[in-house]
N, C-alpha and C positions, 0 to 999 in steps of 0.2 A: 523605702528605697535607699539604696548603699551606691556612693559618688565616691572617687575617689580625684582628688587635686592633686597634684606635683608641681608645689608654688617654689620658682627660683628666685633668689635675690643675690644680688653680688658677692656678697659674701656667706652667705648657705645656703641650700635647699631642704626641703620637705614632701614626705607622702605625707598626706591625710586626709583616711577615710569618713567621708559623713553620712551618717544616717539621718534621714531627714523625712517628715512628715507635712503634711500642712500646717499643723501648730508649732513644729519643734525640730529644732536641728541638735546634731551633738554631734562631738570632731572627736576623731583618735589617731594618734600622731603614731606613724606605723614604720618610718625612718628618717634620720635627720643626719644631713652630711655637709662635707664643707666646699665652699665656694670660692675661688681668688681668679685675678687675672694674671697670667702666666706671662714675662719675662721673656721674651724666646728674640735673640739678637737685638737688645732693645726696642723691639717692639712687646705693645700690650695686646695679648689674643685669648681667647676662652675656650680651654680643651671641654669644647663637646661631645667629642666622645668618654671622656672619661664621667660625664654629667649621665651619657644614657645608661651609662651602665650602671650608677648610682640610682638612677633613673629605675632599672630594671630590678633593681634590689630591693627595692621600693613598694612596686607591683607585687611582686611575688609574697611578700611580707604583709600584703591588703587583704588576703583572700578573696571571696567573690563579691565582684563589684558590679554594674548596672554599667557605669558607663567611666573612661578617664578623658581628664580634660588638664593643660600645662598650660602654665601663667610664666611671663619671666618679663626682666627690664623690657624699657624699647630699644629702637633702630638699630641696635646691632644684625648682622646679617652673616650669612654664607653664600656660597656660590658652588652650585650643581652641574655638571658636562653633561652631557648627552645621554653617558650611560648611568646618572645618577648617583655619580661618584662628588663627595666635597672636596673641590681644588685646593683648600687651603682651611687652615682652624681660622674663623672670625676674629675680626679687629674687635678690641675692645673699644665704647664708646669715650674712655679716658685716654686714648693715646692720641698724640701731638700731631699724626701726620693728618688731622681734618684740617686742621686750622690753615696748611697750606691750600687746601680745594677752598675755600669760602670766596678769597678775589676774584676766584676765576671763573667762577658760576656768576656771580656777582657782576665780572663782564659781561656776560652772557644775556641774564636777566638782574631786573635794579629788584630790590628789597620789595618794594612796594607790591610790585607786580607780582613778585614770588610769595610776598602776605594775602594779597588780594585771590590770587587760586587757591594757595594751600593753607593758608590761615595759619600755621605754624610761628608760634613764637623764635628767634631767631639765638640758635647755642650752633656750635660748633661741632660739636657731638651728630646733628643730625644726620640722618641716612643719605639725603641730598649728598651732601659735602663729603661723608663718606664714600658713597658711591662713586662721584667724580675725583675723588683721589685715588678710587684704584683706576680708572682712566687714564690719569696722569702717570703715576706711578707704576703700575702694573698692566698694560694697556693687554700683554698677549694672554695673560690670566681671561682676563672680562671680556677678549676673544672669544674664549672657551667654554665662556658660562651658558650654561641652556635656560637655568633656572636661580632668582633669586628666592631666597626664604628667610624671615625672619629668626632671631634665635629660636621662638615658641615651637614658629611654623617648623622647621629643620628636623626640630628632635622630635614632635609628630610625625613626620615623614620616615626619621629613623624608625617608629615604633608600626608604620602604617602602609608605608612604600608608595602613599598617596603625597603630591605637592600643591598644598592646598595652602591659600593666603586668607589670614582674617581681620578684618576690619579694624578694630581699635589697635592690632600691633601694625599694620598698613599706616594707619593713622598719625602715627609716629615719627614718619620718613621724609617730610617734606617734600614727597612727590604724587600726592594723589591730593587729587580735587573736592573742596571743603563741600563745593554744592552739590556734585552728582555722587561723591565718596565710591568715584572710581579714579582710575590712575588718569593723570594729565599727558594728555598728548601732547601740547602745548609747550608742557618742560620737556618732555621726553624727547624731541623733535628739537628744541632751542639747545639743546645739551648735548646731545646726539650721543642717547644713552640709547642700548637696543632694547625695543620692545618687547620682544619676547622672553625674555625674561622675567617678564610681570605678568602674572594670570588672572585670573578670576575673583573678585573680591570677595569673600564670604562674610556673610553677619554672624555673629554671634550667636551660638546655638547649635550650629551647623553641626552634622555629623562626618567626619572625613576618612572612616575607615573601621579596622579593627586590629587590636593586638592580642591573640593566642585567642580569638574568638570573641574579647570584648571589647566592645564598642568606644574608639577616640574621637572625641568630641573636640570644634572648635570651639569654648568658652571665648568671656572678651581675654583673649593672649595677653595685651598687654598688663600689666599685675596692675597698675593702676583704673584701669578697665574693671576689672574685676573688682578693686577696691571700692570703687565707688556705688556700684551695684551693690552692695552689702549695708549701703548706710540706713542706718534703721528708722527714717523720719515715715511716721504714720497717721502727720496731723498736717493741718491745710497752716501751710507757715512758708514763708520766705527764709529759704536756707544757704548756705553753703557747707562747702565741707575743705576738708585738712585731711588728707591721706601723707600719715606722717610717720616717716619712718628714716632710711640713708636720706633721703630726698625728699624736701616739703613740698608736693602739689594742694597749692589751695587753689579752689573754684565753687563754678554753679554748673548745675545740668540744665543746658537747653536741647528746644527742640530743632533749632536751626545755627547755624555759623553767624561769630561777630567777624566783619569782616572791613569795616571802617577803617578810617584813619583815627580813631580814637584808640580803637584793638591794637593798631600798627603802632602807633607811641608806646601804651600802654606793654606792650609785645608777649601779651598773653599767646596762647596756644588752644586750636579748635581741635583736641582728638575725639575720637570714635569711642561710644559705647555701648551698651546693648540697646539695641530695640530701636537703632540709627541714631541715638540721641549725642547731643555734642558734651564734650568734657572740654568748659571754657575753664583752662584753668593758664594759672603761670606757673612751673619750676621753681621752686626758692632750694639753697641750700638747707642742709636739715639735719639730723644727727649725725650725720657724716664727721660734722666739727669735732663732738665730744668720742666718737668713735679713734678717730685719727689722733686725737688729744690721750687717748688713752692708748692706744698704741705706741708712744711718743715716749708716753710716761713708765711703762711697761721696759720700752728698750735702755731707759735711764735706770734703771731698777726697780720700779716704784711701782708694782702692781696693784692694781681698785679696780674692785664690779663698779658695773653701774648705777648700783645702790648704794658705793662707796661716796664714789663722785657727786650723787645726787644731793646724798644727803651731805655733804662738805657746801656745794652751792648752795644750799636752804639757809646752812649758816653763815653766810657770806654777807658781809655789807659792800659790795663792789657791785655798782650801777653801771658800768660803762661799757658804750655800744661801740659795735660796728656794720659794717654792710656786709652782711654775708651772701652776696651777689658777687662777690670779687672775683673774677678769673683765678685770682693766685690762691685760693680758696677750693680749686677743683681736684689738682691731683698733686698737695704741695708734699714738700720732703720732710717738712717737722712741723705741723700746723702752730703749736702754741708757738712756733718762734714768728711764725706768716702771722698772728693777729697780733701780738707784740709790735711786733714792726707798722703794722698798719696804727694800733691806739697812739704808737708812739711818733708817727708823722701828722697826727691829728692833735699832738702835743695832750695827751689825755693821759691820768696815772696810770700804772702798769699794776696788773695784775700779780699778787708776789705769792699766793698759794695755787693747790689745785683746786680748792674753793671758788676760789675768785676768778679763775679762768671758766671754769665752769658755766657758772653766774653770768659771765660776761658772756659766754655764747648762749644760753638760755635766755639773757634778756636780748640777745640782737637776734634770735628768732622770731621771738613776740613782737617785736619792736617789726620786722621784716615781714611778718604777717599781716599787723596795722594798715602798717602802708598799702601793702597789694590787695587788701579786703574794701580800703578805700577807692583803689581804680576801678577794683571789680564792680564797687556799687555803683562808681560813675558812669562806667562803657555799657553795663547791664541796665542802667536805671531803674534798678531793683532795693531795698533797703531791707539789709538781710537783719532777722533777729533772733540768728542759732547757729552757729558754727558745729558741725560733726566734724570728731576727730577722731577715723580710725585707721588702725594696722600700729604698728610696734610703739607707735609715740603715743599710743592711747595712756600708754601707761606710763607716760612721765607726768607725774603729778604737777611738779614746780611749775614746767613749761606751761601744763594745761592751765595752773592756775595765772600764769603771768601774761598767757594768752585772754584767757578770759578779762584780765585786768587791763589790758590796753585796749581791746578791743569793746571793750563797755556791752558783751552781751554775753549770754549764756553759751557755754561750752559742753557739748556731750560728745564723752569720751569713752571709744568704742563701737564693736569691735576690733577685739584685739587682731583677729585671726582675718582680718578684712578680705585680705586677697584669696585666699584657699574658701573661705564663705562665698564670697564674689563667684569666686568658680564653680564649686558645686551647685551652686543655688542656680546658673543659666543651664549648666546639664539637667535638674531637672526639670529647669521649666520648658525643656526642649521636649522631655517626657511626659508633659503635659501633668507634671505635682502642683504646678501656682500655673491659676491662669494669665497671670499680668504680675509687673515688677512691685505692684503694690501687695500684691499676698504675700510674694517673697520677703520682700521688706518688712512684713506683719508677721512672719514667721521667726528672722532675723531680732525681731524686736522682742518677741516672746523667749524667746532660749539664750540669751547673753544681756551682762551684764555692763548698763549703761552708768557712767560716774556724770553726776553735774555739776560742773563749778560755775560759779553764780560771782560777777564781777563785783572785785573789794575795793 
């Protein structure tokens, strides 16, 4: 059977077609384009139609396929009129105008309560605060909207003319309900956000129409959804995982919401997976650092792959951490000058190569993983003894080894292709190729290459 993925991430996308078997998967990568957020009056927004039409290039270049299914970040959204027109190109989740919505909701409803429904770790970024800033801000827009849709959900509806919402990128929004993982009337009604613009929650799997006759399929949308459906543990073990790539989500998969006062310090995050299961995980910053360090570096003149850079920190004797939780860490203007400033109000030496910067954000990952694998074990009361780490950090060696080194256990790393495997693997379990998430995972396990690092 032939699946085809169209995994987006913020800064590129991809087709890839998988053929897949019950023993055996294999990917071929059939178009690969670029991704940014666009500038437009100082605000940050994401031309989705230029994505479908990349999108469409994409398809066409797959051949015949069984069925397609889109992954992309979370909470970003659009908004649809009546006659199924999009009002406006989507905010991006890095632009500044959430962070005025957070008090105001916050009036509304306290922290707690808003933890206690939606189990949502508490960023700025989220769809909540988003949404109530175009309220604020743009109130005759959100007039007009018929229909909310996630990025995923949007550009399926571009390809399908169905408006269909799915579960793990729903999940995302901090406005649907941890336990019944439908939308909160509760907030919706405390906010006085209109109803109808939220629809029908779909699980993953769901089939939601057709493009030129073949079948779009809901997959889990959100890409981390996806990612974590791919992690290839096939043996009775207490695990977590590291979906690691722009963005570190480390967590556990359960079967139901943590929803305490332990969750709420702790301020992990209950999203959606397939098969209703919970993605407890928290958000950590993540290659973004060395991304943006290298961007940085780039504008200085100073061009290095990431095998330049990697291999510069291997050789680095420069130990020294910081919190890569920092707000000013999220969308800054020159990163290496933001973590300069930070070692240096901690009165800590300063980094003087791209070696040592490097180093320095590789060890305050691992160092930031430590930590949150520790709350995990404490809110879970689980004592994990395997970290899976897949999607594009699979293959930072250093990392994985310094991850394994603080966290004193075994590290499997990979796959690489986490989220586009995530995806086609729920397409075809929709089609009945795996009958349960553990054949998939036994499938996953047999056709890609696992690294183990063994703590030194």
């Amino acid at each position: 059977m032939k699946f085809l993925a169209v995994d987006l991430g913020a800064s590129s996308g991809r087709t890839i077609v998988a053929e897949l078997s019950k023993e055996s998967i294999t990917l071929t990568e059939t178009h690969r384009f670029k991704n940014s957020m666009k500038d437009i009056n100082g605000e940050k927004h994401w031309d989705v139609h230029a994505l479908l039409e990349e999108i469409k290039i994409g398809i066409a270049a797959s051949g015949e396929v069984e069925g397609i299914g889109i992954d992309t970040w979370g909470v970003d959204f659009g908004l649809l009129d009546a006659d199924g027109n999009l009002l406006d190109l989507p905010f991006a989740y890095r632009d500044s105008r959430h962070e005025k919505a957070m008090p105001e909701v916050y009036a509304k409803v306290s922290k707690e309560r808003l933890y206690e429904i939606t189990g949502m770790q508490e960023m700025t970024l989220n769809s909540i605060f988003q949404i109530y800033a175009e309220k604020m801000f743009r109130p005759e827009l959100l007039a007009k909207a018929d229909r909310l849709l996630f990025i995923p959900e949007l550009l399926a509806y571009f390809l399908t003319g169905n408006k269909e919402h799915e579960y793990s990128a729903c999940s995302t929004s901090g406005l649907l309900d941890a336990k019944t993982r439908d939308w909160s009337d509760e907030l919706l009604e405390t906010l006085d956000l209109p109803k109808h613009i939220f629809g029908k929650v779909n699980m993953p799997g769901t089939k939601s129409g057709e493009y030129n006759g073949t079948a779009v399929y809901l997959p889990a949308m959100h890409d981390t959804g996806s990612a974590v459906a791919s992690v290839p543990v096939v043996d009775d073990c207490e695990w977590a995982y590291l979906s690691s790539g722009t963005w570190s989500l480390i967590g556990a998969e359960l079967t139901e919401p943590i929803l305490g006062d332990a969750a709420v310090k702790a301020n992990f995050t209950n999203e959606g997976g397939i098969d209703g299961t919970i993605r407890f995980l928290k958000n950590v910053n993540g290659l973004w650092l060395i991304q943006e360090c290298q961007r940085i570096w780039e504008e200085q003149g100073t061009n290095l792959s990431f095998a330049e850079i990697a291999k510069a920190a291997e050789e680095s004797s420069y130990r020294e951490t910081f919190d890569p939780a920092g707000t000013q860490y999220l969308a800054p203007d020159n990163m290496p000058a933001e973590i300069k400033a930070d070692l240096e109000s901690q009165g800590k030496p300063l980094p003087d190569s791209y070696g040592d910067m490097a180093r320095c954000c590789y060890e305050s990952l691992a160092a930031a993983y430590k930590r949150e694998l520790n709350v995990l074990q404490t809110v879970t009361g689980k004592t994990f003894e395997r970290l899976y780490v897949v999607g594009g950090g699979a293959q930072a060696t250093l990392l994985n080894q310094l991850t394994a080194n603080a966290l004193g256990i075994e590290v499997y790393a990979g796959p690489i292709e986490a989220t586009a495997i995530g995806n086609v693997c729920v397409q075809a379990m929709a089609n009945g190729l795996f009958k349960d998430i553990q054949e998939l995972r036994q499938a996953i396990a047999n056709s890609f290459e696992i690294v183990i690092y063994q703590p030194e």
